[in-house]
Each structure stands twice: as C-alpha cells, then as structure tokens.
Legacy VTK file of the C-alpha trace (Angstrom):
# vtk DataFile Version 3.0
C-alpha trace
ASCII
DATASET POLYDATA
POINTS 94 float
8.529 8.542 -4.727
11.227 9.274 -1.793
14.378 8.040 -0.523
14.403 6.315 3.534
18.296 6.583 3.224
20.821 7.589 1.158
21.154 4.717 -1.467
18.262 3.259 -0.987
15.807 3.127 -4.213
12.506 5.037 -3.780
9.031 3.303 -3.900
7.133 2.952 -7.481
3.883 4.316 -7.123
2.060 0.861 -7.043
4.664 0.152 -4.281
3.592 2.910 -2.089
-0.182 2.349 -2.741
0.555 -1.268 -2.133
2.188 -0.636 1.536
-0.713 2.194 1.879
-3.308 -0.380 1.318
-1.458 -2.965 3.840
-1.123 -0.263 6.348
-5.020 -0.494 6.009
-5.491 -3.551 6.871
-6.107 -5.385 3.604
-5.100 -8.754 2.618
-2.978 -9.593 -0.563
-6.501 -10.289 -2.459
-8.542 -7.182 -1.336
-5.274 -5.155 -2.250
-5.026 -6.960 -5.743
-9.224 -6.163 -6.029
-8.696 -2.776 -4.656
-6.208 -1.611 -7.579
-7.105 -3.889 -10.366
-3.884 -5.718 -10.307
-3.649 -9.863 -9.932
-2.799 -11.835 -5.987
0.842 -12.107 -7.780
1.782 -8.574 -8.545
0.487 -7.699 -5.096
3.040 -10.250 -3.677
5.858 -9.110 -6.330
5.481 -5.264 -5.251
5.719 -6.460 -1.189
8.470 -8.156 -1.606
9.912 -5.180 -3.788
8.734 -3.267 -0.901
10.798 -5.709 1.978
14.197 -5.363 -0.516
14.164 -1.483 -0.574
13.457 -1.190 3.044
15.593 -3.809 4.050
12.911 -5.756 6.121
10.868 -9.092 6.227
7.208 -8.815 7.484
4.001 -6.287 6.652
4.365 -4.377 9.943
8.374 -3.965 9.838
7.652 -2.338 6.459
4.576 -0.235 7.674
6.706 0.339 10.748
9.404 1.579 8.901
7.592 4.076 6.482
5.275 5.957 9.145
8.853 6.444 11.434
9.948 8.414 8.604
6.784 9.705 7.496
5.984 8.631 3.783
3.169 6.093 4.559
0.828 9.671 5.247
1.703 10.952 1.455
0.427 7.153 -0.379
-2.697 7.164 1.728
-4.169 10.563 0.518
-3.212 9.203 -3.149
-4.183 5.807 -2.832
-7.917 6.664 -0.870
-8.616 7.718 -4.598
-7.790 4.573 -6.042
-10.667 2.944 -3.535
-13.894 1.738 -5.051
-16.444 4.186 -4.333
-18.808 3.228 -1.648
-22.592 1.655 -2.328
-25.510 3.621 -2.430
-27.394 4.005 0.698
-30.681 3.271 -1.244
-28.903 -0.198 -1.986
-28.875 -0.848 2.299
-24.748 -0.577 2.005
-22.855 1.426 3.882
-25.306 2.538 6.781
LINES 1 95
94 0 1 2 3 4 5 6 7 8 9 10 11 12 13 14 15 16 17 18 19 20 21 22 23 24 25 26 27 28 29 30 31 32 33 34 35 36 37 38 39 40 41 42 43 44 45 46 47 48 49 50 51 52 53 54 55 56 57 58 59 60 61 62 63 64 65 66 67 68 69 70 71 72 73 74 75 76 77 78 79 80 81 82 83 84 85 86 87 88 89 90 91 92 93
C-alpha cells in the first residue's frame, strides 16, 4: 500500500490488484474470475479506486498510478494471483 499525495488513503491490496488487472486489459468479469471475487466487489473496489485517486474513468486511474509509479509494484504481485496457464498437451496455450 502507498500514498499518491499527502492525505490521500493508500490502496487495499485487492484495490491495487484490481487496477493491476484493469491496467491489463480485463473486463469487470475476467477481473472478478481472475481473483475469485463476485462482478460487484470488482465494481465496489474501482470505484474505491476513482475516490482515492480523485478520478472518474479506468484509464485516468491507470494513468494516474503508472505517472507515479505504483501500478509496476501490483503487477509483479498480482501475476501470481493469475490462473496458471493450460497444458500444452491439452492444445492451450501454443
């Protein structure tokens, strides 16, 4: 968890896995799929997320956290919450 400004709340965890995730691309379902958590509490934690860094859209917020370098921290933390990838023997992932 960090600080963007003096008085500004830091991220939860789920927060910054949750931007991480959106960062990558992922919609509100693959996020809530991706870490086990329900469409809702995906939505709850982004607009969490839009409060603390005083913004209103997905790329204002990534925007905001790679300017001042704390998107680069959640991605190394949340690419371990990612579902492992499919065997090759399966014909997934090639």
């Amino acid at each position: 968890m960090s600080r963007f400004a003096v008085g500004v709340e830091p991220l939860t965890r789920t927060e910054g896995h949750v931007l991480a995730l959106v960062d990558g691309g992922l919609s509100n379902r693959e996020i809530a799929a991706t870490l086990s958590i329900t469409v809702g509490t995906v939505k709850c934690n982004l607009h969490r997320v839009y409060e603390k860094l005083q913004v209103t859209s997905r790329l204002q917020a990534v925007t905001k956290a790679r300017e001042h370098g704390e998107l680069s921290s959640q991605i190394q933390t949340t690419a371990s919450v990612r579902a492992p990838a499919l065997p090759v023997k399966f014909g997934f992932g090639q």
